[in-house]
VOBA-200272 format. One record per atom (N, C-alpha, C): residue in three letters; y, z, x. Coordinates in pm, whole numbers, padded with zeros to 5 digits, always signed. Atoms other than C-alpha are relative to their C-alpha. Example, Ala and Ser with C-alpha at 12.3 -4.5 7.8 and 13.67 -1.06 7.14 Angstrom:
residues 2
ALA-00119+00000+00089;ALA-00450+00780+01230;ALA+00120+00000+00090;SER-00119-00006-00082;SER-00106+00714+01367;SER+00109+00073-00077;
This chain:
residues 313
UNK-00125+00067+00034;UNK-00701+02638-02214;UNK+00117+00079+00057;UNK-00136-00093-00030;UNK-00347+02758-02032;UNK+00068-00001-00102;UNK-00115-00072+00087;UNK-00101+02922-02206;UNK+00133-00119-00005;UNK-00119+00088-00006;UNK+00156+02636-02079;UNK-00043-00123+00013;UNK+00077+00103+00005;UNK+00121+02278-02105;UNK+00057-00021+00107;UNK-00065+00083-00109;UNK+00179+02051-01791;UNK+00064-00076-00008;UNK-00078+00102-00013;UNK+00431+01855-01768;UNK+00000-00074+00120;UNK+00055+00073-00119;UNK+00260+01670-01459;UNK-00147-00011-00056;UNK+00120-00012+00015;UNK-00085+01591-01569;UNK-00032-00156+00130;UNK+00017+00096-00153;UNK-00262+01351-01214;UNK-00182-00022-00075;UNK+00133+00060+00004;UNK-00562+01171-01283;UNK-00072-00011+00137;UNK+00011-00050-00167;UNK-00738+01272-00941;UNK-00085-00024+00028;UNK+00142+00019-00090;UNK-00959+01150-00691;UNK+00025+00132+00063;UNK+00008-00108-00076;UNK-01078+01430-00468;UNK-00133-00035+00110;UNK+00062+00017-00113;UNK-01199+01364-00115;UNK+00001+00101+00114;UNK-00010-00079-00111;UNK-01288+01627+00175;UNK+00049-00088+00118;UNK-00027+00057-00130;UNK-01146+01465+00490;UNK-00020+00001+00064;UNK+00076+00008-00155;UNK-01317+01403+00791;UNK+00088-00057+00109;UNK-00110+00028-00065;UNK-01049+01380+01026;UNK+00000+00017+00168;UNK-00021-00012-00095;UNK-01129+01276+01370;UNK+00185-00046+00072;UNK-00131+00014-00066;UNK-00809+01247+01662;UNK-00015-00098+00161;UNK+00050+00122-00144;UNK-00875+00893+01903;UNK+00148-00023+00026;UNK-00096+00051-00035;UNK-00644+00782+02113;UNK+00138-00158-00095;UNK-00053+00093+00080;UNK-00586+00454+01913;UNK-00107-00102-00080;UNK+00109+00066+00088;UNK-00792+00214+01690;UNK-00099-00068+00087;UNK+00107+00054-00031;UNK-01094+00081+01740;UNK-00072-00108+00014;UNK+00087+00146+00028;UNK-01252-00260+01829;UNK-00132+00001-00034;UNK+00170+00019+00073;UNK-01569-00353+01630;UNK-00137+00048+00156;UNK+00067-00050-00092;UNK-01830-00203+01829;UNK+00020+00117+00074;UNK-00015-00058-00073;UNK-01634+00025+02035;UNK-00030+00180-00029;UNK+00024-00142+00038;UNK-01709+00404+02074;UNK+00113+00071+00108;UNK-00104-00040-00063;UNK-01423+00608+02162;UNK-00017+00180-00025;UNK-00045-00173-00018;UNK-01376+01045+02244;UNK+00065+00024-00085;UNK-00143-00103+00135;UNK-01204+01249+01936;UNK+00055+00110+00117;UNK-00030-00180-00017;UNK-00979+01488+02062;UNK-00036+00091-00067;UNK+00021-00098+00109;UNK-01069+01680+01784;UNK-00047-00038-00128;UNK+00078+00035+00104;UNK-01257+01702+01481;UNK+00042+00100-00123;UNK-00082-00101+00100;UNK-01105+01896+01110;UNK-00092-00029-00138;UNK+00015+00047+00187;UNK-01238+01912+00726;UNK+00102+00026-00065;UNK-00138-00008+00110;UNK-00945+01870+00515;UNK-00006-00015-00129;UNK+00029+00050+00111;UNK-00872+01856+00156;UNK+00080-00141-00040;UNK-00113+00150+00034;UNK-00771+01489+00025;UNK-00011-00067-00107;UNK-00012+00071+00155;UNK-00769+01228-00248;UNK+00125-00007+00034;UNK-00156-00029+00017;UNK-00468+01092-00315;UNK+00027+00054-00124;UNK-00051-00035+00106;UNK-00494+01198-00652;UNK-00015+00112+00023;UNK+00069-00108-00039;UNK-00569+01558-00522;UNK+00174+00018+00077;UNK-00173-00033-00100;UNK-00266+01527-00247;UNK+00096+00035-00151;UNK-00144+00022+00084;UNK+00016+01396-00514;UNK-00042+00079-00103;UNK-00079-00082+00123;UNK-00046+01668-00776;UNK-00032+00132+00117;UNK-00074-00096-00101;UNK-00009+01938-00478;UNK+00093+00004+00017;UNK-00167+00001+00019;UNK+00294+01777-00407;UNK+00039+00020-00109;UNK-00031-00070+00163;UNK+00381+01787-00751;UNK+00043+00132-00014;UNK+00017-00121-00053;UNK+00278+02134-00732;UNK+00164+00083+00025;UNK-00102-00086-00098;UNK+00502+02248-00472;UNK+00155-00062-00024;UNK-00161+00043+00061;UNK+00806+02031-00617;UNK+00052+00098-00098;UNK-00023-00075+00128;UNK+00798+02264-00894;UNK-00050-00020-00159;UNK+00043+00015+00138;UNK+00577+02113-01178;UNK-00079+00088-00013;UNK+00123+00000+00073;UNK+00325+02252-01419;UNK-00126-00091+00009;UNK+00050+00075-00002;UNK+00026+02049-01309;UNK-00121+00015-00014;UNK+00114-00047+00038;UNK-00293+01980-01467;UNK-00086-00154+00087;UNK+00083+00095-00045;UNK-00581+01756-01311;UNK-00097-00041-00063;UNK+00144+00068+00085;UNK-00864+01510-01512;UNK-00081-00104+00162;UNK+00050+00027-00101;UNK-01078+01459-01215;UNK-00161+00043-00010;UNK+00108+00002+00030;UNK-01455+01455-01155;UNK-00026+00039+00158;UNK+00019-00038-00137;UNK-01617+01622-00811;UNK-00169+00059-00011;UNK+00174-00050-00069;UNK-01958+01751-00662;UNK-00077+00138-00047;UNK+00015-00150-00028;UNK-02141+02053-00746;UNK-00063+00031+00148;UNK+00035-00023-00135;UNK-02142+02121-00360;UNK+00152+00053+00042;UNK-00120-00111-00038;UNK-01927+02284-00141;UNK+00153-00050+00030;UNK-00135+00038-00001;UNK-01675+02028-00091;UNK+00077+00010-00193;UNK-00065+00012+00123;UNK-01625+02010-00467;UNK+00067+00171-00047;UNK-00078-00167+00007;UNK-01578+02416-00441;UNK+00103+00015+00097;UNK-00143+00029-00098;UNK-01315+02314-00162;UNK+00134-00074-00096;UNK-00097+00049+00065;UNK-01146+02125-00442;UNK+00064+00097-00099;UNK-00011-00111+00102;UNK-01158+02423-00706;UNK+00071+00078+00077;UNK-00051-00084-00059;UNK-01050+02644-00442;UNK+00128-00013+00011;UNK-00195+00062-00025;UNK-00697+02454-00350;UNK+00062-00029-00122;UNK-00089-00036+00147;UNK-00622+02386-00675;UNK+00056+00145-00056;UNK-00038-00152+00067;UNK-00640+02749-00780;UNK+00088+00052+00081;UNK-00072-00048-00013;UNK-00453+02839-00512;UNK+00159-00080+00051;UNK-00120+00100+00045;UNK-00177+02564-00568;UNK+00074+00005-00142;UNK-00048+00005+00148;UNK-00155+02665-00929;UNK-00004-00081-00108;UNK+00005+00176+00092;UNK-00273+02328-01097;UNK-00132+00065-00109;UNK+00089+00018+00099;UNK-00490+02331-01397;UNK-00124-00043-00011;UNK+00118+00095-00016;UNK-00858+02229-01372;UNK-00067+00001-00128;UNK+00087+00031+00112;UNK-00990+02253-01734;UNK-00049-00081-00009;UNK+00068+00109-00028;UNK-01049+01897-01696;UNK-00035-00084+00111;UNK+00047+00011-00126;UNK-01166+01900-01383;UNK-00173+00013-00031;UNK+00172+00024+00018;UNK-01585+01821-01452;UNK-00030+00037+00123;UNK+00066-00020-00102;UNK-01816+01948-01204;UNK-00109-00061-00018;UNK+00115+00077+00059;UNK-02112+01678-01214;UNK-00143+00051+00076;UNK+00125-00027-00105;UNK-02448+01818-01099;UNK-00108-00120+00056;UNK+00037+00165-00066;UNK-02629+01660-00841;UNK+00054-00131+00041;UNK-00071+00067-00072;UNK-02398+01473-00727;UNK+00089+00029+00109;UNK-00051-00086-00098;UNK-02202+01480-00387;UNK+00192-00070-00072;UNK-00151+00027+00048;UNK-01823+01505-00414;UNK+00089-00141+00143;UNK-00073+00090-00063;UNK-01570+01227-00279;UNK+00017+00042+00191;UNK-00067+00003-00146;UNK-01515+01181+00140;UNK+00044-00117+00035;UNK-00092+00122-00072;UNK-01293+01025+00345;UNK-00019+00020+00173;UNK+00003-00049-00144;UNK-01360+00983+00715;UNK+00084-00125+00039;UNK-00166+00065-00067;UNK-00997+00919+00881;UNK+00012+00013+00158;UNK-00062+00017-00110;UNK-00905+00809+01221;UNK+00152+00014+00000;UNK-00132-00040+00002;UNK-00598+00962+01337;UNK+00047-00059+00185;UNK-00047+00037-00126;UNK-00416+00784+01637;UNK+00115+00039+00069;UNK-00091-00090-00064;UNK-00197+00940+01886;UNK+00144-00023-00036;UNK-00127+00038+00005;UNK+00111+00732+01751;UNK+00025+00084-00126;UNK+00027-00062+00127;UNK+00041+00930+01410;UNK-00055-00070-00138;UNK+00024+00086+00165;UNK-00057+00610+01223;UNK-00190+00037-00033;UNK+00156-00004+00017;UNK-00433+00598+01103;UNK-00076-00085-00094;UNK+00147+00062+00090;UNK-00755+00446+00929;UNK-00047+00058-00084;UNK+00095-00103+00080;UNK-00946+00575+00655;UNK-00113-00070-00064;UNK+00110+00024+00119;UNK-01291+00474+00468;UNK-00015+00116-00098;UNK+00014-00111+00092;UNK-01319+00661+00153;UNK-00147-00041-00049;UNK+00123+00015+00019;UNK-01652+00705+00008;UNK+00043+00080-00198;UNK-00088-00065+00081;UNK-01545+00822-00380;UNK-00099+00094-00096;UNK+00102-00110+00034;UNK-01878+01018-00488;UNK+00032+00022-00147;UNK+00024-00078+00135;UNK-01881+01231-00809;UNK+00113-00091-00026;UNK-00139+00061+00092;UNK-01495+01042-00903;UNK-00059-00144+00019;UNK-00023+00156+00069;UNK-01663+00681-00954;UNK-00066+00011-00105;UNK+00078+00013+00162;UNK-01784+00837-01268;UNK+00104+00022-00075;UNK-00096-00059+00077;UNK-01467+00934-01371;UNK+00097-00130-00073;UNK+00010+00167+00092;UNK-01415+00719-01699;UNK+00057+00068-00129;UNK-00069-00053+00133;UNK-01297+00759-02076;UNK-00046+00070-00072;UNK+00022-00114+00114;UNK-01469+01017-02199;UNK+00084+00152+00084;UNK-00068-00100-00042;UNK-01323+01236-01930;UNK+00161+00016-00058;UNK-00133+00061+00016;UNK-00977+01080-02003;UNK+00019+00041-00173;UNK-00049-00008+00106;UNK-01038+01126-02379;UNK+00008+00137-00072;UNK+00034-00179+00012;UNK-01152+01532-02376;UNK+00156+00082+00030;UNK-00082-00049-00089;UNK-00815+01552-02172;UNK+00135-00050-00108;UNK-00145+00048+00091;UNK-00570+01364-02455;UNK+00048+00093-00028;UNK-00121-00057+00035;UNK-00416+01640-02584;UNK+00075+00052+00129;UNK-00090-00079-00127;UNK-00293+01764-02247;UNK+00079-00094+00019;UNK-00108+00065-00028;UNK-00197+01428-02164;UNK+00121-00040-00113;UNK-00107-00013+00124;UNK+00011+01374-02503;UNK+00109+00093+00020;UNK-00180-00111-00004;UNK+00243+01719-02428;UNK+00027-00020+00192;UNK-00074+00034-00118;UNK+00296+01586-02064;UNK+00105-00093+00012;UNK-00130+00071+00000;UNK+00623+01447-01925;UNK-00034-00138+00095;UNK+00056+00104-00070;UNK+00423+01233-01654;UNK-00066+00017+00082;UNK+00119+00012+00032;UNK+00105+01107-01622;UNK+00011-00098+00185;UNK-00050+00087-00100;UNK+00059+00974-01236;UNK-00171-00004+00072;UNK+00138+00034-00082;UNK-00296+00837-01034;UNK+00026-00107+00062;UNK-00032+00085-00079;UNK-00364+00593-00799;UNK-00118-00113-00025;UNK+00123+00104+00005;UNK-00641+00308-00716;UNK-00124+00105+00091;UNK+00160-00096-00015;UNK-00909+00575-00605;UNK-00054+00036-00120;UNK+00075-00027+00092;UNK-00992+00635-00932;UNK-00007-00148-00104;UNK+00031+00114+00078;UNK-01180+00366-01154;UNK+00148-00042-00121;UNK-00081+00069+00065;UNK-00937+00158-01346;UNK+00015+00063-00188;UNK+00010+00002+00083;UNK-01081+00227-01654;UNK+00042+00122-00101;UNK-00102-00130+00005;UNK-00950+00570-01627;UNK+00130+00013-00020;UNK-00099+00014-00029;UNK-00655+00486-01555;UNK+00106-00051-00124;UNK-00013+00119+00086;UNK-00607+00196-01819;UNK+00003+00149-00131;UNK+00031-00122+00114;UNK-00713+00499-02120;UNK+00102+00092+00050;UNK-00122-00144-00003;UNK-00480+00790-01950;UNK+00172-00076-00044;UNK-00108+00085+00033;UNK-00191+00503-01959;UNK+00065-00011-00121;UNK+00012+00096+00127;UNK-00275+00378-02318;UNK+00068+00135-00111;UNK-00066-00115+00040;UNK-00196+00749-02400;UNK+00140+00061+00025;UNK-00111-00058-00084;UNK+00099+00822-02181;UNK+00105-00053-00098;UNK-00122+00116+00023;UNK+00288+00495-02308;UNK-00013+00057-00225;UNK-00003-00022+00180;UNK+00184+00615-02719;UNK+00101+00115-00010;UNK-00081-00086-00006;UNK+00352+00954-02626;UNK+00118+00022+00065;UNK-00110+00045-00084;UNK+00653+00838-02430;UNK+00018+00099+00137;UNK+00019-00074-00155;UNK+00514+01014-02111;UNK+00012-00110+00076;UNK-00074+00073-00126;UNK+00643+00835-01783;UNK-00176-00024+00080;UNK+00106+00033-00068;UNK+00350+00660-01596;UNK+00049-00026+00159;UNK+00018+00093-00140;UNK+00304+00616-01227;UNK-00155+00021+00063;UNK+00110+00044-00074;UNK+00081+00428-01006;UNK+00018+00012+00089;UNK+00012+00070-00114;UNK+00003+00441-00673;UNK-00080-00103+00041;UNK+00136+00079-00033;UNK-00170+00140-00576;UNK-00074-00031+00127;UNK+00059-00010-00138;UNK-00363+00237-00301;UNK-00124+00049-00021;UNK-00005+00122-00044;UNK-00598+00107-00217;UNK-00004-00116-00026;UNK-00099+00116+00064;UNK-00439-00234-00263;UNK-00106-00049-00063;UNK+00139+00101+00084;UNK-00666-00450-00505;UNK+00119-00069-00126;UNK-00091+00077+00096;UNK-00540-00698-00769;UNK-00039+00127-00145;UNK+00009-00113+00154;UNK-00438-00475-01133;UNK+00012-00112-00098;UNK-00020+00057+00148;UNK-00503-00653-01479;UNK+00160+00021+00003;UNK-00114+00015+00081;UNK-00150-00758-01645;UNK+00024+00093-00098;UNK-00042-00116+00061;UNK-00237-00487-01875;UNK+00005+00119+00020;UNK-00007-00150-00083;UNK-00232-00205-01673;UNK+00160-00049+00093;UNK-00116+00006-00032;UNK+00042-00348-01494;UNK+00146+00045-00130;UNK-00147+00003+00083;UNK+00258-00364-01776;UNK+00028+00164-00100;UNK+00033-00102+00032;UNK+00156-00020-01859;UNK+00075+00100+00083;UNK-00078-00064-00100;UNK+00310+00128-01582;UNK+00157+00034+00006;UNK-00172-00026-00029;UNK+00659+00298-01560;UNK+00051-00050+00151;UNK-00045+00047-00179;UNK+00676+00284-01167;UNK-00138-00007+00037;UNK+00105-00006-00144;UNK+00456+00157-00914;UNK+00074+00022+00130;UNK+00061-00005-00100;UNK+00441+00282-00588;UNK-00030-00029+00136;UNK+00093-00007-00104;UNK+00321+00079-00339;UNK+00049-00041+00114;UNK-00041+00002-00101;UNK+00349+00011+00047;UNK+00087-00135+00034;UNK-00066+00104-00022;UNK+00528-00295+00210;UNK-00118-00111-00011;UNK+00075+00102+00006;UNK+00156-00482+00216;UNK-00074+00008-00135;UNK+00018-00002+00092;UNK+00049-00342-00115;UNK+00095-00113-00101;UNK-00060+00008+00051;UNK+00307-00454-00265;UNK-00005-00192-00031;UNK+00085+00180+00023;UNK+00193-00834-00219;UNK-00070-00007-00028;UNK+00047+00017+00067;UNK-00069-00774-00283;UNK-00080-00016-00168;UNK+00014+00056+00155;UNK-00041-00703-00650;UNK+00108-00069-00003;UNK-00049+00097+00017;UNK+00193-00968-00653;UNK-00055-00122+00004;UNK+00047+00105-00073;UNK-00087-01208-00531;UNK+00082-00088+00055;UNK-00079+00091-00095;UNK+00124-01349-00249;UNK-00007+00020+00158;UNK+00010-00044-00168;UNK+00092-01389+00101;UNK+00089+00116+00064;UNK-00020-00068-00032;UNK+00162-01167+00353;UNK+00182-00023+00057;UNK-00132+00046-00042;UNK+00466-01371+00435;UNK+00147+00012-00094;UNK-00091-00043+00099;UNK+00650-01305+00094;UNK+00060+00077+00008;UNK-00099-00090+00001;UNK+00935-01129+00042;UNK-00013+00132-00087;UNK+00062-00136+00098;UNK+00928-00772-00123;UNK+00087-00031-00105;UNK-00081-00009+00151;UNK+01222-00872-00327;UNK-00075-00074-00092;UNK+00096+00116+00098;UNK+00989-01185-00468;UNK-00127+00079-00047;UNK+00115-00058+00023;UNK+00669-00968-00474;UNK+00028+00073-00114;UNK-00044-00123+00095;UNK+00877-00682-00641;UNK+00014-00097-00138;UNK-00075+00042+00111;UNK+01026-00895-00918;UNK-00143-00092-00064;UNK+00132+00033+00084;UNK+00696-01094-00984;UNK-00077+00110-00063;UNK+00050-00133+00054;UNK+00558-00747-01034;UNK+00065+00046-00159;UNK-00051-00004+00129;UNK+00817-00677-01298;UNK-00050-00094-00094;UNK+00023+00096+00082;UNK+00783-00980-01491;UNK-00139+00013-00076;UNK+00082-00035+00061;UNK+00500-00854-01562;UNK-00081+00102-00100;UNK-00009-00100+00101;UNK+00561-00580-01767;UNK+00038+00168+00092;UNK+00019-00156-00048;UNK+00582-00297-01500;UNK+00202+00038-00014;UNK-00136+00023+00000;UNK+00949-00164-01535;UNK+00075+00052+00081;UNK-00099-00059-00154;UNK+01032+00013-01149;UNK-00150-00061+00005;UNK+00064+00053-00162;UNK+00878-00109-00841;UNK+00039+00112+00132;UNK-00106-00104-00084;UNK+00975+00186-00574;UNK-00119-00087+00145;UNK+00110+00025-00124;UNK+00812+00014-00204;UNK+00039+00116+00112;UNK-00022-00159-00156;UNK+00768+00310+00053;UNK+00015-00115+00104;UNK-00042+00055-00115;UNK+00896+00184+00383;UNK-00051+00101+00126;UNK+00096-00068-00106;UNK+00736+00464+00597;UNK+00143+00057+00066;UNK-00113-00064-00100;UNK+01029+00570+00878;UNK+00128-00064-00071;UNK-00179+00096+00070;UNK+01294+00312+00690;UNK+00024+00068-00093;UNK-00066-00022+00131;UNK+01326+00483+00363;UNK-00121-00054-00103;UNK+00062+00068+00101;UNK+01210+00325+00051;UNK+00069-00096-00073;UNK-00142+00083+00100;UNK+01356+00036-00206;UNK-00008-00003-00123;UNK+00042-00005+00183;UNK+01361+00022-00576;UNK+00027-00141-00054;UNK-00016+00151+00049;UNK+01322-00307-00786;UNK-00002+00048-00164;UNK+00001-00115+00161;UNK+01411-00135-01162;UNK+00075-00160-00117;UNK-00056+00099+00118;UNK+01435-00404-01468;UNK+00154-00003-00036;UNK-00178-00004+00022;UNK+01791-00512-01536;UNK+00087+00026+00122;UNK-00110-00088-00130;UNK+01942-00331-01196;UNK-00021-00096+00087;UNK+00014+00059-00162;UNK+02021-00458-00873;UNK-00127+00088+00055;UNK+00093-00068-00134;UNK+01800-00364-00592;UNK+00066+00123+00070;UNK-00073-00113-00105;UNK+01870-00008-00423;UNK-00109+00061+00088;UNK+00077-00064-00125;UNK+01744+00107-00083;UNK+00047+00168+00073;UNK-00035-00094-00068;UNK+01712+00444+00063;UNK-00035+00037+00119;UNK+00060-00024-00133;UNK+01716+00513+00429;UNK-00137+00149+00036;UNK+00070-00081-00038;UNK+01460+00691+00621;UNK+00079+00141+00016;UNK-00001-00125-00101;UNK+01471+01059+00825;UNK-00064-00027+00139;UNK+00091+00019-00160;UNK+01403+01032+01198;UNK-00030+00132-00011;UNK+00095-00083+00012;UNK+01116+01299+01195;UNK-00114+00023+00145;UNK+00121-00063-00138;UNK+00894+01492+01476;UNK-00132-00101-00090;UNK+00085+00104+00081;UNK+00612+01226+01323;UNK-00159+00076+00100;UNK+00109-00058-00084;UNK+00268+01440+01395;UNK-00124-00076-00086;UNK+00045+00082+00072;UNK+00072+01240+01123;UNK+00062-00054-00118;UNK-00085+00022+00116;UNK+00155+01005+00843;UNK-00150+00007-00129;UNK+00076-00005+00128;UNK-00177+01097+00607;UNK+00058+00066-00132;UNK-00060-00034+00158;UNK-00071+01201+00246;UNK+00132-00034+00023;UNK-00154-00023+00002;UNK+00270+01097+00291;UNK+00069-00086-00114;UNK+00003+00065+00108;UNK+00245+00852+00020;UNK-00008+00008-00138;UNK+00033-00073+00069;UNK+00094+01051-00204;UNK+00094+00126-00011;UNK-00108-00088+00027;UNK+00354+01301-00143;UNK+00130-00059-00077;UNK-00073+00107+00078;UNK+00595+01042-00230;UNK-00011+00015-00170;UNK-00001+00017+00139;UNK+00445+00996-00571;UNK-00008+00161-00032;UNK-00005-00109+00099;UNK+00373+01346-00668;UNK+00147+00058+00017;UNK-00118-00045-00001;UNK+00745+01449-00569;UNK+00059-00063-00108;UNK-00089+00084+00093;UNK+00910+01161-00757;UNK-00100+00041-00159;UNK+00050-00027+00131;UNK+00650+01278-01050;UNK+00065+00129-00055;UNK-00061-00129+00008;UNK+00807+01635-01006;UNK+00125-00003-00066;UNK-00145+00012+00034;UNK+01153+01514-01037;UNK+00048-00069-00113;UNK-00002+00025+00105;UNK+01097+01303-01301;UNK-00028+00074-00124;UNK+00051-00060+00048;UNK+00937+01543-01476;UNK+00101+00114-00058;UNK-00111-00082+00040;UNK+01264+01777-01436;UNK+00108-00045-00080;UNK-00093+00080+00058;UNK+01443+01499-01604;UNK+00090-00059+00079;UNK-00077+00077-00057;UNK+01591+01337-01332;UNK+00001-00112+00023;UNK+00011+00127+00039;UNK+01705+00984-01338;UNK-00109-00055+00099;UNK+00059+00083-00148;UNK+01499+00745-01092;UNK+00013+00002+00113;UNK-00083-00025-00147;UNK+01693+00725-00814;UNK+00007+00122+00030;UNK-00033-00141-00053;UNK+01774+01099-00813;UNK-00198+00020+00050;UNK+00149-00023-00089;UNK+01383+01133-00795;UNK-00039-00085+00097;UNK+00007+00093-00131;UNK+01353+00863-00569;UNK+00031+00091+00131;UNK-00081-00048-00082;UNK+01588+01035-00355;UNK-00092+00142+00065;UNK+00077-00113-00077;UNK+01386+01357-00352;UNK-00136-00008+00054;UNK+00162+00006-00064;UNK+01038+01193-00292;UNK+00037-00064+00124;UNK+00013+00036-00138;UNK+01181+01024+00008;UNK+00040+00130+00078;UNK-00014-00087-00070;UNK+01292+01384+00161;UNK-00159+00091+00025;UNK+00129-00062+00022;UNK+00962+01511+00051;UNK-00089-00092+00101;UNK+00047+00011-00107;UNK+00800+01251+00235;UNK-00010-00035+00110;UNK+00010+00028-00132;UNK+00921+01234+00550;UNK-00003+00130+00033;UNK+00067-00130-00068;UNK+00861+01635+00608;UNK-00147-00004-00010;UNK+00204+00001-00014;UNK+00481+01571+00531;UNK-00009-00074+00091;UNK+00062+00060-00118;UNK+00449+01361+00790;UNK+00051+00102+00144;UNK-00021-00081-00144;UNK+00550+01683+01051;UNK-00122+00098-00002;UNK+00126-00090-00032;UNK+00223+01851+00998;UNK-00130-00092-00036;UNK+00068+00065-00006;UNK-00110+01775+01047;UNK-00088+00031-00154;UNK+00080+00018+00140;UNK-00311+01650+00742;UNK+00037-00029-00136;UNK+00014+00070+00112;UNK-00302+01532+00400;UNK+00132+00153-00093;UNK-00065-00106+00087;UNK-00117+01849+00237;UNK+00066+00120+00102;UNK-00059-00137-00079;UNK-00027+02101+00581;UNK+00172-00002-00021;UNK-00116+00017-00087;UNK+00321+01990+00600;UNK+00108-00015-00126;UNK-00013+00055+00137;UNK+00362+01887+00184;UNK+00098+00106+00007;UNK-00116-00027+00059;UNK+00701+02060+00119;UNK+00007+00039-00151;UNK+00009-00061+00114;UNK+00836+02272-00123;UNK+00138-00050-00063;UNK-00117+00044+00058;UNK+01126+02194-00368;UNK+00145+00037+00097;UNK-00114-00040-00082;UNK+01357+02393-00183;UNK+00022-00048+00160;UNK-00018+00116-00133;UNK+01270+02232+00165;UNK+00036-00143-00011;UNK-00068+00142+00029;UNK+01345+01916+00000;UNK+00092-00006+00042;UNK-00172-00032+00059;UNK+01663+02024-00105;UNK+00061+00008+00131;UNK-00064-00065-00107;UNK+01770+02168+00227;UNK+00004-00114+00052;UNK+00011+00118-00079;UNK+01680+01836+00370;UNK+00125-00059-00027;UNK-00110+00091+00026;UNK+01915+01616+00189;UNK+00127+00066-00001;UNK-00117-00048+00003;UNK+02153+01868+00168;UNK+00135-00012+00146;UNK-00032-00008-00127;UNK+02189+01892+00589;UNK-00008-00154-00006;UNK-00048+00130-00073;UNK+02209+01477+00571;UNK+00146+00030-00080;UNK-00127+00064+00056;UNK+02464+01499+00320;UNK+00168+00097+00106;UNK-00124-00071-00018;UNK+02679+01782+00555;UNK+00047-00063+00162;UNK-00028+00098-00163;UNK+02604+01532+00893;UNK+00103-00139-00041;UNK-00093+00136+00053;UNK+02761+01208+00695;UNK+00101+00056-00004;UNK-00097-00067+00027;UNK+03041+01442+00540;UNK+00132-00035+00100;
């Protein structure tokens, strides 16, 4: 048990990364040359409480992994990130989560995840872990980990007036009651229809606001190089521009996203102000290569927005 509680607790997938480097995607069939070949550490629930992390939280992880060597690749980065693994299970005999990612020269990419030891991760893990999540400020996972996880860490968050976020990646339709469970979601410009169930042709403001209506009470959509927008119950709509960025990959940058804005919320800052710092946060992760090389520290945030605010000035 630590001495301090977290005020970030991440419900975490944890995936090693298999990270080849092709020129560009792949047609069915085709076999294409890696420049290069990497093992990385990933998950997004694994990334976003790194970021977290390095924003400046207390962060603890309820996650499930391999007794093998990637799952001692997960123990390892945590410990030396400073995050909490008490409820971190090591399941024997089982292999731990991978992801094998295509990375394309423009920096965008592919991924299949494979989610190993974390598609066991369910409510008894979630319920060993209540008192941690009870003295947390906010409680944040994504769609790599089973629902049912998710749905139970929630059911707790929302009893103890801890701040929930989702990422919903990867996109899939969410029950109404997990939606409405949610403080903020999260998700991309095509996510974002899709839990809306609406074509691809819909608008984000219509997607966003069907989303609300459904109990969730922010909507934040990452925009990638544009910025991000917020769709917050009662408020107008507010958008924040991008950073034009040396762009060397965009893996975890999403996940940086959420664990920053979990950071900042976490410090007590309104929405928007965390908004504000998960979009600085993640457009420096996308200048290094991989899921966490490039993940930013509070103070590189800072410096960021500080040098837009002395170029506008």
């Amino acid at each position: 048990m630590t001495d301090v509680a977290c005020n970030v607790i991440c419900i975490a997938s944890w995936n090693a990364d298999l990270v080849s480097r092709v020129a560009r995607p792949m047609a069915r069939g085709e076999t294409l040359m890696a420049h290069s070949f990497d093992i990385q550490p990933g998950g997004k629930g694994s990334n976003a409480a790194v970021a977290a992390a390095r924003q400046g939280a207390t962060v603890g992880v309820i996650a499930r992994i391999g007794d093998d060597d990637f799952g001692r690749m997960a123990l390892a980065l945590w410990a030396r990130e400073g995050i909490d693994t008490e409820h971190a299970e090591v399941a024997a005999n089982e292999r731990s989560g991978v992801a094998q990612i295509l990375v394309f020269d423009d920096g965008d990419n592919s991924i299949a995840v494979a989610t190993g030891a974390g598609a066991g991760l369910g409510q008894v893990n979630v319920d060993k872990a209540s008192e941690a999540i009870r003295a947390c400020k906010v409680v944040i996972t994504s769609n790599e980990v089973p629902q049912a996880a998710t749905l139970a860490a929630f059911k707790i968050a929302r009893d103890a007036n801890a701040k929930t976020i989702l990422n919903p990646a990867p996109a899939v339709a969410l029950p109404d009651e997990l939606i409405a469970l949610c403080d903020v979601l999260t998700p991309n410009e095509s996510e974002v229809r899709v839990l809306a169930g609406m074509s691809a042709q819909a608008s984000m403001a219509d997607a966003s606001q069907a989303i609300l209506d459904k109990g969730c009470r922010a909507v934040i959509v990452t925009l990638g190089s544009r910025g991000c927008a917020l769709w917050h119950q009662g408020q107008s709509p507010q958008t924040l521009a991008g950073w034009s960025m040396q762009v060397i990959d965009t893996i975890g940058a999403g996940d940086t996203f959420t664990g920053a804005l979990a950071a900042a919320l976490a410090r007590g800052e309104t929405l928007v102000e965390a908004m504000t710092c998960a979009n600085a946060a993640a457009a420096l992760s996308v200048t290094g290569r991989g899921a966490i090389a490039a993940m930013p520290t509070l103070a590189q945030s800072q410096n960021l927005k500080k040098s837009t605010l002395k170029e506008t000035a």
